[in-house]
C-alpha positions in Angstrom: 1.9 34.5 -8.5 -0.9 36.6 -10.4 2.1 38.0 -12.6 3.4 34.3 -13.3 -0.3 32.9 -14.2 -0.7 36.3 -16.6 2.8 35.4 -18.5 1.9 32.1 -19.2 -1.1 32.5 -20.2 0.0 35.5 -23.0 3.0 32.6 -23.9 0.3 30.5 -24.6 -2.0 32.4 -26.9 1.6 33.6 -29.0 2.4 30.9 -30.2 -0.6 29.6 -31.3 -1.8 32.4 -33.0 -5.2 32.2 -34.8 -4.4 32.7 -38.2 -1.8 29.6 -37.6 -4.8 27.1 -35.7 -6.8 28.4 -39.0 -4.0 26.8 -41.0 -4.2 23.9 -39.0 -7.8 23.6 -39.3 -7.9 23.9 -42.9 -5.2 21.3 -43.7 -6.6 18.9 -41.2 -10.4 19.9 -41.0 -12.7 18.2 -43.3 -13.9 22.0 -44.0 -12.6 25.7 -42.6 -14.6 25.3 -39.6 -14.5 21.7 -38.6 -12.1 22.5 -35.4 -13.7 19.3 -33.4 -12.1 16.1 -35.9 -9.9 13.6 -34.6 -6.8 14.8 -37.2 -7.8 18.6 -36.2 -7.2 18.0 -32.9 -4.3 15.8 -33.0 -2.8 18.5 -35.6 -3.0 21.3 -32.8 -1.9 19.5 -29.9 1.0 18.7 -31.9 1.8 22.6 -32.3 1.3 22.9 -28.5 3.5 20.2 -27.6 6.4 21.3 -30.1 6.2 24.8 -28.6 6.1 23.3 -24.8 9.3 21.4 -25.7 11.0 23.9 -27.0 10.5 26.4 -23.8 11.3 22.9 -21.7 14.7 23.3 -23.5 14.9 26.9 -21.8 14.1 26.1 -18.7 14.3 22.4 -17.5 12.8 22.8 -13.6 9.1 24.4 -15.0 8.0 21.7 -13.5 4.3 23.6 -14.4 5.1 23.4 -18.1 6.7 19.7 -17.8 3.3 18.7 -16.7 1.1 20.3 -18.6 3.5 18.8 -21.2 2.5 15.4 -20.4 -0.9 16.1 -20.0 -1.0 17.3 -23.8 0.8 14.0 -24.9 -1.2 11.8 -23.3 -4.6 13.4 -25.0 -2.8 13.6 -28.0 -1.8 9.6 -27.7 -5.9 8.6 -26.9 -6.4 10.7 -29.8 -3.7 8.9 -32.3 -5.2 5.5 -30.4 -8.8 6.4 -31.8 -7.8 6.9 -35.3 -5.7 4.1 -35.0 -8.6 2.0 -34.3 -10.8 3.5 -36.6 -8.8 4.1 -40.0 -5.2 3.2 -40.0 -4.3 4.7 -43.4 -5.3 8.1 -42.1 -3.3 7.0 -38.9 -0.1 6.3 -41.0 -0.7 9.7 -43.6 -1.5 11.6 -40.3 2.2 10.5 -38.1 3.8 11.4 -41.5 2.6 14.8 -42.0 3.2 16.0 -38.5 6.2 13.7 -38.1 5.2 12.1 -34.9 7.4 9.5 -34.1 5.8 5.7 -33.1 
């Protein structure tokens, strides 16, 4: 079980690496260091989610992954329903440049 928790937790960190969240956070970020924006966050939950997928595609009964998959949608929707609310031109530049469907 320790072994299991340790794997995951490496997959995790590989494919978000940090130069890649830096990229994120630049493009996104209203500076280099402005991790904590709406669009910053949506940006990076959107890497997480695409690389979840793609290991649900591997192996459909991680039930683990399927959840936490969910989970990351779900904060990523709140997070679309903020901006939403707030500015929907950025909304409608921000599903287009990660190409979120809605």
């Amino acid at each position: 079980m320790r072994l299991e928790k340790r794997f995951r937790e490496i997959y995790i960190i590989m494919y978000l690496t940090t130069e890649k969240k830096a990229e994120l956070i630049k493009q996104f970020g209203k500076s280099e260091k402005d991790s904590g924006s709406a669009k910053c966050q949506i940006a990076i939950y959107t890497e997480r989610i695409n690389a979840l997928t793609e290991k649900m595609k591997e192996n459909h009964k991680d039930f683990v992954t399927q959840r936490s998959l969910l989970k990351l949608v779900g904060k990523r929707r709140s997070l679309l329903n903020y901006v939403k609310d707030h500015d929907i031109e950025e909304y409608r530049s921000l599903i287009k440049a990660l190409n979120i469907r809605k």
